[in-house]
N, C-alpha and C positions, 0 to 999 in steps of 0.2 A: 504493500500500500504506500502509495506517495505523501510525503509526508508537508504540508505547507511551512511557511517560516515562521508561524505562529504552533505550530506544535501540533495543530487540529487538523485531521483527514480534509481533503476537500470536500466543499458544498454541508460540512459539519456545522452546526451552530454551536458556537462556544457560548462557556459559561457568563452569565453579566456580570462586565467590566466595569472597574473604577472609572475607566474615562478611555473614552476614543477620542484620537488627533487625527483630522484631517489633513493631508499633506506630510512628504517626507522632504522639504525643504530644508535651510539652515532650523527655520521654527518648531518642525516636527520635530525634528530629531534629537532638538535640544529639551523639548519639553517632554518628548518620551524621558530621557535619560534622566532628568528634575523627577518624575514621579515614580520613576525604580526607589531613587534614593527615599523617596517618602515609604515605601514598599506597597503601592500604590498599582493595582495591574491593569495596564492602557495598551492598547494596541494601536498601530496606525496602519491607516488606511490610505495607497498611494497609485494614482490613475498611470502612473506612468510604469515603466518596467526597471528602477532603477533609484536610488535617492537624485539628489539634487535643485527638483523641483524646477524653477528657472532656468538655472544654471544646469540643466540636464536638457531642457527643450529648444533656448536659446544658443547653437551651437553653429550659430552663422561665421562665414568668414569675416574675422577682423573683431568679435563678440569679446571685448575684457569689460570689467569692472571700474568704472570710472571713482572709485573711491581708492587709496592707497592699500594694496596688499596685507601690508602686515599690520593695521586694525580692521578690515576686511574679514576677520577671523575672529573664532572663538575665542573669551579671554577668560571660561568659566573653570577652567581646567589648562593647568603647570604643566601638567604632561604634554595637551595638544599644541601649548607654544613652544615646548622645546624640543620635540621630535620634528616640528615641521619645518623645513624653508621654503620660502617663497625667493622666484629665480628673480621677478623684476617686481620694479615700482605699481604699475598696474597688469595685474593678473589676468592673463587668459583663458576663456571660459573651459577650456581642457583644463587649464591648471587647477580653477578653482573647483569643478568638479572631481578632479582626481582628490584636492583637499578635503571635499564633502564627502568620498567617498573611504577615504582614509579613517577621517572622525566618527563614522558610524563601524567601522570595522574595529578600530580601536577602542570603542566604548560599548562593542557588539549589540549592535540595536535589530542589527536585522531579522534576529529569527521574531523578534516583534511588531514587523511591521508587514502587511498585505499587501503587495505589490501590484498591477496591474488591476487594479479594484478601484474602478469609479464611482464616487458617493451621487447617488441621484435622490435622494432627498432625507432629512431627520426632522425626527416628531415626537414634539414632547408627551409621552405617556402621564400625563397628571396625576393619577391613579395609583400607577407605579413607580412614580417620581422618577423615571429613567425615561431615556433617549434610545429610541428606537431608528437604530440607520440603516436604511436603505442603499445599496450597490448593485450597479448596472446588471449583475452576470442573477440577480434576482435573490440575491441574499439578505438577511436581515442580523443585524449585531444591535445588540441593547448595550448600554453604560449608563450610569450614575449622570453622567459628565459628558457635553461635547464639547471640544475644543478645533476650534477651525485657522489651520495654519496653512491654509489655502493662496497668501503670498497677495501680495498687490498689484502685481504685473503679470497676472497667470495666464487673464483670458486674454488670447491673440485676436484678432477681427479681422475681415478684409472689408474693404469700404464699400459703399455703394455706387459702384459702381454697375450700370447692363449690360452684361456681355460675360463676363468673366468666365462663363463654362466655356463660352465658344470660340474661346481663344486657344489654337490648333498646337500651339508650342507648350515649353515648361514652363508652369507656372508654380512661385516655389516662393511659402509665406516666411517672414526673415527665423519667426517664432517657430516654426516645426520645419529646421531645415533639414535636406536628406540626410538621412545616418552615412553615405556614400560621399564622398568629397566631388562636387560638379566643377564639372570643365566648361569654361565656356571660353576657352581659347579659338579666337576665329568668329565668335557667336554675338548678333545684336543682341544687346540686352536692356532693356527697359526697366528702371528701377525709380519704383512708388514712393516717396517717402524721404526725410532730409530730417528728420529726428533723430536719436539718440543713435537707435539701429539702423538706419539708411546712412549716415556719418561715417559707421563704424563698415561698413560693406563698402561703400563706393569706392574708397584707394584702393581697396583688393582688388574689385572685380573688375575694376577698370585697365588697373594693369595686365588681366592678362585678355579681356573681351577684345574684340575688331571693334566692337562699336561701343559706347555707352551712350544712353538717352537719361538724365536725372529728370526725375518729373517733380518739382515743387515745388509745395501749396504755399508754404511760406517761409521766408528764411526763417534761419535759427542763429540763432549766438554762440559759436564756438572757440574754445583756447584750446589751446597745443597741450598732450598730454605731458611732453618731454620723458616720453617713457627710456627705461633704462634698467638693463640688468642691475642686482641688489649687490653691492659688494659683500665681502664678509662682515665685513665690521661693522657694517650699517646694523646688518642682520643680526650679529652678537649683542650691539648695542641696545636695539630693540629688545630681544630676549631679558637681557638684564634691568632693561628700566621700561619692563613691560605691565609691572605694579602701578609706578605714575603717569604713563601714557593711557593705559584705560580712567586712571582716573580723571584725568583731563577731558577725553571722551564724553564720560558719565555725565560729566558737568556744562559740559558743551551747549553752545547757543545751537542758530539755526540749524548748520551742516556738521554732524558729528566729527569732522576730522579738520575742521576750519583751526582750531588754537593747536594743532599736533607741535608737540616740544618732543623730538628724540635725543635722546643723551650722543653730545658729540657732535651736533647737527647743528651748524647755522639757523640761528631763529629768524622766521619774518617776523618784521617791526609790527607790534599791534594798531592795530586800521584806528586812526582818525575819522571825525568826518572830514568830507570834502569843502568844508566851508574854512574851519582851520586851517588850512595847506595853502600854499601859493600855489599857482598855474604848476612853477615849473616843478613842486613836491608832489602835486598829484602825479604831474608827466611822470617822474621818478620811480614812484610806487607801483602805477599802471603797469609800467614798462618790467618793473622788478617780480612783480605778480605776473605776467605774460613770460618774461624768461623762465619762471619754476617751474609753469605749467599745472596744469588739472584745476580742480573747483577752487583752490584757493583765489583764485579771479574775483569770486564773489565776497569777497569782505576786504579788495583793497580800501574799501572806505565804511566806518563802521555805519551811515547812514543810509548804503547803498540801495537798500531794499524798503527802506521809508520814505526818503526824498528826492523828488522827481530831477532835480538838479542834478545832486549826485549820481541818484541812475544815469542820468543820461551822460554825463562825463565819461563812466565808465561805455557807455554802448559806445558813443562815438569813437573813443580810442579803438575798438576791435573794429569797428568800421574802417578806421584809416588803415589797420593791419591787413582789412580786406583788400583792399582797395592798393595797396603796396605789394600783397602778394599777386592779386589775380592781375596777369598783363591785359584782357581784353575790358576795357573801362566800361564797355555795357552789362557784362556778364557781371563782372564786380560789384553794379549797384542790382544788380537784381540777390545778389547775394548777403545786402548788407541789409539786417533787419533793419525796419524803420517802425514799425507797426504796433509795438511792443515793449512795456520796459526790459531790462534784461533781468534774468530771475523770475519774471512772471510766470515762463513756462521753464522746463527744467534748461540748463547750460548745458551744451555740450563738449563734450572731451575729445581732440582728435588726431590723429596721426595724417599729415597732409591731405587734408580735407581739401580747404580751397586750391591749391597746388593743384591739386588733380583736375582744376578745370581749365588747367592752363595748358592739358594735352590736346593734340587735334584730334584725337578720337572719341571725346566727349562731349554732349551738347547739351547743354540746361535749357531744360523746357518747364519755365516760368509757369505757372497758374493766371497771372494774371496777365499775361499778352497770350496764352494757348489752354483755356481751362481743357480739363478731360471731358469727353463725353460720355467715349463708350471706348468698353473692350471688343475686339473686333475678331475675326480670325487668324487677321494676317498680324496683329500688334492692338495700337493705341491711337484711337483718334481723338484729335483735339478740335479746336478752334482754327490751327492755323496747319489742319490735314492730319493725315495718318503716318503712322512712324511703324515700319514693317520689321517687327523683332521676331526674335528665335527662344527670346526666355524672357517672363514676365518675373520680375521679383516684387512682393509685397512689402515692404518695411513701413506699416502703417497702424503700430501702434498696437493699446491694449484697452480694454474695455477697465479700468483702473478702480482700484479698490474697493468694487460693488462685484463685479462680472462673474467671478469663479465665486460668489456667498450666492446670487441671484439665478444661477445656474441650476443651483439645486432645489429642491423643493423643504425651505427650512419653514416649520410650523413649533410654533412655540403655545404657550399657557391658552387654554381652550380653540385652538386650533387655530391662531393666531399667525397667518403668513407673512414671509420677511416681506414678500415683494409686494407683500397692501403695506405693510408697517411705511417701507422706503419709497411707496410711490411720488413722494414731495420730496424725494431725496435722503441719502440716510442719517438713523439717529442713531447715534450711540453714548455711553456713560463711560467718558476717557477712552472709549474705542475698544474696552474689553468687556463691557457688558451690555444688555439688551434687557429694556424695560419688555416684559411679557416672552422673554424667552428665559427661562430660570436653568439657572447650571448652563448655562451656555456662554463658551468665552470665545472673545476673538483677536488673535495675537496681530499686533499690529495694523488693526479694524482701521473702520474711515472716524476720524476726530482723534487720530493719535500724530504723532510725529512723522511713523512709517518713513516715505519715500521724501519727505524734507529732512532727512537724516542722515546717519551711516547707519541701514538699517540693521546689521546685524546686533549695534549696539544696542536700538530698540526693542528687536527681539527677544534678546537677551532677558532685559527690563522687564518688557511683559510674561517671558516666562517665568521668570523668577516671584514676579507679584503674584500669578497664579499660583505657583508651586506653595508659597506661602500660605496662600490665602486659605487655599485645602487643607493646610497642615492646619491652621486657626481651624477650619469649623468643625475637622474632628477632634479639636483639642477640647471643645465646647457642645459639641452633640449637634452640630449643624448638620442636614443634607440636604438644603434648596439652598439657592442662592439669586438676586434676583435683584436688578439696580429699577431702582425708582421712576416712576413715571416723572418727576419733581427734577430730581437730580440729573436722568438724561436731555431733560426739556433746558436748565442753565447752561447743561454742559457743553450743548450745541449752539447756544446764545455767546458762550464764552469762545468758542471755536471762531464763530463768526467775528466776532469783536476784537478777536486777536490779526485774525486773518485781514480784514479791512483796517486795520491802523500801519498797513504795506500796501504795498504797490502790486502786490502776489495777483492779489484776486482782480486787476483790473484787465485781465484779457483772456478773452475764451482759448483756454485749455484744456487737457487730462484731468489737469487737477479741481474742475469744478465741472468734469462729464461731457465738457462741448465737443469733442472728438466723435459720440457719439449718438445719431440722432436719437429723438424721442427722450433723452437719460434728461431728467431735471439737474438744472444747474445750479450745482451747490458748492460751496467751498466745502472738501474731506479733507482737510490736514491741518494738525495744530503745528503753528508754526510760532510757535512761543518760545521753542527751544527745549531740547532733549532735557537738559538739568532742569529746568521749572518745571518740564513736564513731570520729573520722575521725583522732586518733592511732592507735587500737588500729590500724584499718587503713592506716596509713603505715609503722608497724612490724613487720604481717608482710610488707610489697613492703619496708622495708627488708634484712631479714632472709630477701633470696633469696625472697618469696612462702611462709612458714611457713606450715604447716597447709596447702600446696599440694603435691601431686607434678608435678614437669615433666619430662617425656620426649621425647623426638625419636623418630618413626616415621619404619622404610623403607616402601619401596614396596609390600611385602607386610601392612605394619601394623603388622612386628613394634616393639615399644618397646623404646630403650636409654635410655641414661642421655645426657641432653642436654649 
C-alpha cells in the first residue's frame, strides 16, 4: 500500500486536526514547524507538487527577488543561517527555491504536508466548532483551526483581452512558466507587461529572440539592481551580526530592509527630507542611492512617499537616467513615467532594462499611441496594425491579496461567505483575523504590511503571533477565537487613514484591485510600517487578545465564556 507524506493510505480520512495551513510557501512551512513545537498536529495542504509556493510557480527567465538575499530568509532558527549561503546580492528564483527546499528538508516538514491537493473551499462547522476543508480530488479534512498561507501574489490572470485561445503560436503566462527551459532563438516574440515580471524577462529574452515587441500599458519606475556575487566576508559578517540585522528589520519603517546596517559594510546616510538639502545634496544622494542599487531608491529622502515635491524630485532624477541611457529620445519618453508618483505602484528592480531598448531588434509598442485590441492568430493587433509573432508571453500580473482567499469557497459562522463579506472590498482585524469567521487566520491577509514589506519578515511576525496566541487559549481553556465586528470595522478605518496620509493610494494599482476588472477599489496594505505594525499587535495579545472574543465550546457547540 502506498503510503502519502502524511502517514494516511490514500483517499483515507485522517483523524481531526489541531489546524490545517493552506499553502506550502515560506508561511506554511514556517507555521507548520511553530505548531510541532507547540505539539500541536497540523497538516498542510499544497496545490502545487512541491514547497515553494511562489517561488516554485514563478520560474520565469530572469525571476530573482528584489529584496537582498541574506534577510530574504529565515531568521527563526541559528541553524538555517548558518548552514546556508546565499551566492549573490539578489537571489535567483532556482536559488531561492533550492533554499525553500533545503528548510523544509532540514526541519523535515514534509511527511506533513499534502502535496498536489487543491483547497476548493472550508466551512465552518458551528456545531463542531471545527473546519471542514474541502480539496479538488473530492476529499474532506476537518481541524480545530484554519490557517490560510495562500501568499499574496499567488493568483496569476491573463487580461482581457478577445482572442487569446486563437492565437496559433506559444502562448506562455510569466507565473506558470514551462518546467522545460524555451528557446526562442530566431523566434518573434510579443511580451504583455512592463511590471515587476515583464522587467525581469525582457533583457533575457531579448537577447536571444530575432524579434522583441514590448507591449506597454504604462511605464514603470525602475533602478539598477547592481546585483553581485556575495563575497565571503560579507557573508560571515552577516552570519555573525545576524542577531542585530533582524532586529533592525523587526523595527523597520515602510520596506523591511530600507535601514539594513551589516557589520563591516558602509552605511547609507539616513534620508533627510528633501526640503533640508540643497539642489546639489539631493543630486548627491539621488545619485548615491542609484549607484547601490535595488529599493533603497525609495527612502533617498525621508518624505518621499508623503510629499508630492519630494516624490517628484526623486521621479525626475530616474527620468533623466532614462533619458541618458535610452539613445532613441522618443522611445525614452514613452519610457519615463509621468502618470504617477513613484512608490505608488511597486518600484522596480533591474538588470539592463532600459538598455535593452537600445537594441534594433526591439520595439516598444506604447499603449497609448497603439492600445491592444485583440489576440489574433497570426500575433497582436493594435491600433497602429498587427505584429505577427511566434510566442505570446503574458507578464501581466496577479489578482493581489484577495485572489487565491476568493478562489475558494471560505464560509464562516452560520454560513457566512468570504466573497459577500468582501464584496465592498476586504475587511480584516490586522489582516489575521475575520469578524464571523472564528478560528480562522490569515498570514499576511489584506490590512497587514505583506507586500509593503520584506515579507518574509512579516511572515515570520504573523506566524509567531499565531503560534502564541494558541498557546494563550489552551493555557486558559479557549477553542473559538473570533475578532470583533467593532474592532475589524476601526481597523480598516485605520488602514485607510494610514494609507491616505501618502501619496501610495493616489493611482490605480494592484495595490487597491484596479488591475483587475469588477475587484472594488480598496486600499489592502498597512503601510505604517512593519515595527508599528508589530507593537500594535503585541498589544492586543498583550491585552488578553483585544479586539478578539475567546470562548470555550461544549460538545454541542454551545459557547461560554472561557
Amino acid at each position: 500500500m502506498t503510503i502519502s507524506s502524511t502517514g494516511q493510505p490514500p483517499g483515507a480520512a485522517p483523524d481531526t486536526l489541531d489546524a490545517i495551513i493552506v499553502g506550502a510557501g515560506f508561511a506554511g512551512l514556517y507555521m507548520l514547524h511553530r505548531l510541532r513545537q507547540s505539539g500541536l498536529r497540523a497538516m498542510v495542504l499544497e496545490a502545487g507538487p512541491d514547497v515553494g509556493g511562489t517561488w516554485y510557480w514563478n520560474r520565469y527567465p530572469g525571476a530573482r527577488c528584489d529584496v537582498e538575499s541574506v534577510v530574504y530568509s529565515y531568521s527563526f532558527s541559528d541553524e538555517l543561517v548558518r548552514e546556508w549561503n546565499w551566492s549573490e546580492k539578489f537571489a535567483t528564483q532556482p536559488e531561492i527555491l533550492a533554499y525553500i527546499r533545503f528548510a523544509a528538508d532540514r526541519l523535515d516538514l514534509r511527511r506533513d504536508i499534502r502535496f498536489n491537493t487543491r483547497v476548493t473551499a472550508a466551512h465552518h462547522d458551528g456545531a463542531a466548532n471545527l473546519w471542514r476543508v474541502q480539496t479538488e480530488d473530492g476529499r474532506e479534512i476537518a481541524a480545530h483551526f484554519c490557517i490560510m498561507a495562500t501568499g499574496c501574489l499567488s493568483s496569476s490572470r491573463l487580461p482581457d483581452i478577445p482572442g487569446i485561445s486563437a492565437f496559433k503560436g506559444q502562448v506562455i503566462q510569466s507565473a506558470h512558466w514551462p518546467d522545460e527551459p524555451v528557446d526562442f532563438t530566431g523566434k518573434r516574440v510579443g511580451i504583455i507587461g512592463t511590471g515587476s515580471s515583464g522587467i525581469q524577462i525582457i533583457p533575457i529574452v531579448a537577447a536571444q529572440a530575432g524579434h522583441t515587441h514590448v507591449f506597454q500599458r504604462t511605464a514603470a519606475y525602475s533602478v539598477p539592481a547592481r546585483n553581485a556575487p556575495l563575497a565571503p566576508d560579507y557573508r560571515a559578517a552577516v552570519k555573525v551580526g545576524h542577531g542585530e540585522i533582524r532586529r533592525q528589520l523587526r523595527a523597520g519603517l515602510i520596506h523591511g530592509n530600507s535601514d539594513l546596517r551589516v557589520p563591516g559594510e558602509e552605511p547609507v546616510p539616513p534620508g533627510r527630507t528633501a526640503a533640508e538639502m540643497t539642489p546639489a545634496e539631493r543630486e548627491a544622494a539621488l545619485e548615491e542611492r542609484w549607484r547601490r542599487g535595488g529599493a533603497w531608491y525609495m527612502f533617498t529622502f525621508s518624505d518621499q512617499v508623503v510629499d508630492r515635491q519630494a516624490n517628484e524630485i526623486a521621479a525626475d532624477f530616474i527620468r533623466r537616467k532614462i533619458r541618458q541611457i535610452v539613445k532613441d529620445p522618443a522611445v525614452a519618453e514613452k519610457l519615463c513615467p509621468t502618470s504617477y508618483a513613484i512608490g505608488a505602484k511597486r518600484i522596480c528592480v533591474d538588470t539592463n532594462y532600459y538598455a535593452t531598448f537600445n537594441r534594433p531588434d526591439v520595439t516598444l509598442v506604447d499603449h497609448a499611441d497603439a492600445p491592444i485590441r485583440a489576440v489574433t492568430e497570426k500575433g497582436i493587433r493594435t491600433d497602429g496594425g498587427e505584429y505577427e509573432l511566434d510566442v505570446i508571453i503574458f507578464a501581466t500580473g496577479f489578482d493581489a491579496m484577495t485572489g487565491a482567499l476568493l478562489a475558494m469557497d471560505i464560509r464562516g459562522r452560520d454560513g457566512l461567505c468570504l466573497r459577500d463579506k468582501w464584496q465592498d472590498g476586504p475587511r480584516t482585524y490586522l489582516g489575521l483575523g475575520l469578524a464571523g469567521f472564528p478560528n480562522l487566520f490569515t498570514i499576511t491577509g489584506p490590512g497587514s504590511p505583506s507586500v509593503f514589506s520584506n515579507v518574509v519578515v512579516s511572515i515570520e511576525q504573523h506566524v509567531e503571533w499565531i503560534g502564541d496566541c494558541l498557546d494563550h487559549m489552551k493555557s486558559i481553556g479557549a477553542t473559538r477565537i473570533e475578532a470583533t465586528e467593532q474592532a475589524e470595522t476601526d481597523w480598516v478605518r485605520h488602514v485607510g487613514e494610514v494609507a491616505h496620509a501618502t501619496l501610495i493610494p493616489t493611482t490605480r494599482s494592484w495595490y487597491v484591485g484596479a488591475n483587475i476588472p469588477g475587484k472594488p477599489n480598496v486600499f489592502m496594505i498597512y503601510v505604517g510600517g512593519v515595527g508599528p505594525y508589530r507593537d500594535i499587535c503585541n498589544r492586543v495579545a498583550a491585552a488578553g487578545y483585544a479586539g478578539f472574543t475567546l470562548s470555550a465550546t461544549d460538545s454541542t457547540g454551545k459557547e461560554g465564556a472561557a
